[in-house]
N, C-alpha and C positions, 0 to 999 in steps of 0.2 A: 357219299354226299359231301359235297363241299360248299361251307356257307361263308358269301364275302358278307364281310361288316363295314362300316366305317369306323375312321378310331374315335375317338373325343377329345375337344377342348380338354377338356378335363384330367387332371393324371396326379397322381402322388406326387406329392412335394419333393420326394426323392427319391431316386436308388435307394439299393442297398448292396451292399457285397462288392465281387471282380466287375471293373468295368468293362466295358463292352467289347466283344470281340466277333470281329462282322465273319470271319471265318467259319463262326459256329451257328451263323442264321438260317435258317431253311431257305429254300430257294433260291440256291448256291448263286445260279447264273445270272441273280440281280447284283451279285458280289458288285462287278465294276459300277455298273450304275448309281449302286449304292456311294459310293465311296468319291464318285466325282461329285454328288449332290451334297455328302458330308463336307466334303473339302470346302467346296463352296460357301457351304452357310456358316461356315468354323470361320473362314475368313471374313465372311463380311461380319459379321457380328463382333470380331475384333479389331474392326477399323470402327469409321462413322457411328455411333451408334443412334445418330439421327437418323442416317439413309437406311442401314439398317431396322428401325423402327417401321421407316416407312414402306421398305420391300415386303415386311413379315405381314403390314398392317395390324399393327400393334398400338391400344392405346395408351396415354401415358401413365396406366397404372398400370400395364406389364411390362413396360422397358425392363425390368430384371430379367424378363427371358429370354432377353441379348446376352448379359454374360452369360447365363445358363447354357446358353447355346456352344457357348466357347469353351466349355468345359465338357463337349460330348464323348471323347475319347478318354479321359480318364476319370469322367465322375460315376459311384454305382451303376450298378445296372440291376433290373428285376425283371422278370416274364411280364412281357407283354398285358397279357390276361388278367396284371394286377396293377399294372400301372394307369392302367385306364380307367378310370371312373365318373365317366358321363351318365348318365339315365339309362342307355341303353345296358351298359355294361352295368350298371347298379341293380337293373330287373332281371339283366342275365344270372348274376349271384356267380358268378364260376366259385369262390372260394366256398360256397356251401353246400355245393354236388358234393355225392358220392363219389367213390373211387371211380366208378364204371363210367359215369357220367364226365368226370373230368378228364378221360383219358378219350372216350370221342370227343371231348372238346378241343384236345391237343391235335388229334388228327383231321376234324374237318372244319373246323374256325379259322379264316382266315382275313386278315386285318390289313386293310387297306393306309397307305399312308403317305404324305408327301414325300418324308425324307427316307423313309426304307424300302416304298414300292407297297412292298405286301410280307407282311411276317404272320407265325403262327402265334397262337397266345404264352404258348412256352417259350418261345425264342424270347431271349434276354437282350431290354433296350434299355438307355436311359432316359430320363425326363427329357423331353425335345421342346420348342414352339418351329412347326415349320407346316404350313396346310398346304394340300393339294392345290391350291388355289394360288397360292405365291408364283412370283414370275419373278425367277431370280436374273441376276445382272448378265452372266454366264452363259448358262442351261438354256435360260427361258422359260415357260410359266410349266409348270411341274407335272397337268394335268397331258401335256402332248409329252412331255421328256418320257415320259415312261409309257407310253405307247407300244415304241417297237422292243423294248426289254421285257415286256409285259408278255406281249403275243408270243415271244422266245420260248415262254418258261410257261404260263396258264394252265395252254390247253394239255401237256402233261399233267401238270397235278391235280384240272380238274377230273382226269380220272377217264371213267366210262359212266359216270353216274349223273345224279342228279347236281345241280349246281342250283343254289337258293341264293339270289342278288339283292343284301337287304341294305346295299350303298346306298350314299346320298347322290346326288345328280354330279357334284363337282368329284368324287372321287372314282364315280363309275364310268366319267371321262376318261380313266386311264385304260381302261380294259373294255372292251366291247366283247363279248363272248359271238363266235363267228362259225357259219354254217353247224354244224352236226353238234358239237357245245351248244350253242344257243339256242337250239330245237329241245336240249332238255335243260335250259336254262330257264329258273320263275323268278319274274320280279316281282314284289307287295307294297302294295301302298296302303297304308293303315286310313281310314274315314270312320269318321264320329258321323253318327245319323241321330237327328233329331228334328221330334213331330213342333211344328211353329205352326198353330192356326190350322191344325189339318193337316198341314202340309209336309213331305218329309222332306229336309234341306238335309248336306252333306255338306261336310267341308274337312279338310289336311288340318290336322294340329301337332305341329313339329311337338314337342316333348311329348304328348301323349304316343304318337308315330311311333317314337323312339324305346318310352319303355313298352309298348305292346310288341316293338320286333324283338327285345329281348328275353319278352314272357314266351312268345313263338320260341324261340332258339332252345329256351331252358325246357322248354318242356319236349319239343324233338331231342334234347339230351338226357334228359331222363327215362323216357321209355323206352330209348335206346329204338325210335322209329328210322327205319329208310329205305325213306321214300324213292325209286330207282328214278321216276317219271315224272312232269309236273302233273300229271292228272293224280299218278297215287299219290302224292303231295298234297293236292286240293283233299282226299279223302280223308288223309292221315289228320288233318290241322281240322274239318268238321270233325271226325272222332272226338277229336279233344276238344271241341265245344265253342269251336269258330265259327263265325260267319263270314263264311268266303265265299266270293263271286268271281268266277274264273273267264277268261278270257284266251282263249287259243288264238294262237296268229293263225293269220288269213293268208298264210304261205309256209311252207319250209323254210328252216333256218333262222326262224327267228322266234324271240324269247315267248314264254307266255307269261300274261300280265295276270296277279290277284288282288283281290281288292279284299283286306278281311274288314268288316264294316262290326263297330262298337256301336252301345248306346250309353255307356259310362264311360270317364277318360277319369282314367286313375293309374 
């Protein structure tokens, strides 16, 4: 199984330790890609750092993550997995798994990101500002640059298995998972249901979304579940006490959609 994430806003104030060395990241063949997208934001971050502000869209209480930015080749670096600390990665816990647990999290987590493409949670990065969504001066806007680098490299590591899409919309731009991937590819959208007057309304609530994908993740990581299919997928996640509503595409080769539906967001 291989599950995309998105990364987070959010990340440790710093490194620690050797910095970064792109030679040692998984998914070798984003090396170059990688490395023109570094170039890039290393320099503009150490010109303008108005126009810079304004590429990254940055407000003016993060302008410090322009210098930061200039300092990505030699400042700490930490796994991934810990550098991240948004809600979703906060409900995931990776630091509180068991061994067994943290060791499929190294193998089928993978983290989507403007400036590296896609790393595992062990590969070692440092502190960055740079979102999928940036459209640098150079490159172009980040979510099409890594397109054809993406389709190079994917559909290898997604394997022969299941492939679980727990992306945001702008990061899932970079990868479309295509014919025979995609057929065992599931997407989730997390809904809050609640009775108003009789009535049941639904609706998207971004933070709650986010740590129920991570409560999903930790708990396929713990009992060490895998799922081959999206259907055994939909069974695995009711086992553990979901309510999902599955959606089969209406053709070959394309994803199937789940919907796990809350009536508490916490």
């Amino acid at each position: 199984m291989l599950v995309l994430l998105p990364p987070s806003e959010g990340k440790a104030a710093s490194g620690r330790g050797a910095p970064l060395k792109p030679e040692s990241l998984s998914l070798p063949g984003l090396m170059d890609a990688r490395a023109a997208v570094l170039d890039e934001l290393v320099e503009l971050c150490a010109g303008d750092t108005g126009k810079a502000q304004q590429v990254l869209g940055l407000s003016d209480g993060l302008r410090g993550e322009i210098a930061k930015n200039t300092e990505l080749r030699t400042t700490g670096a930490r796994p991934a997995g810990e550098l991240y600390t948004g809600v979703l990665y906060d409900a995931l816990g990776l630091a509180t798994l068991d061994a067994a647990a943290r060791r499929r999290a190294r193998q089928s987590l993978l983290v989507f990101s403007g400036l590296w493409g896609a790393v595992r949670v062990g590969d070692r990065i440092p502190p960055y500002r740079c979102a999928m969504g940036v459209k640098l001066p150079g490159l172009g806007a980040l979510g099409a640059y890594w397109r054809a680098p993406m389709e190079a490299v994917l559909p290898e590591a997604a394997g022969g298995g299941l492939v679980l899409d727990l992306r945001s919309s702008a990061y899932a731009a970079a990868w479309k998972p295509k014919g025979e991937v995609a057929g065992r590819t599931a997407t989730v959208r997390v809904l809050h249901s609640q009775v108003v007057d009789g009535v049941e309304k639904r609706s998207v609530v971004s933070h709650f979304n986010k740590a129920t994908k991570g409560r999903i993740v930790r708990s396929l990581l713990e009992t060490g579940a895998a799922p081959r299919t999206p259907a055994a997928l939909v069974e695995v996640l009711r086992d553990l006490g979901h309510v999902v509503e599955a959606q089969p595409p209406a053709s070959a080769g394309r994803p199937w959609a789940l919907d796990v539906v809350v009536t508490e967001i916490h």
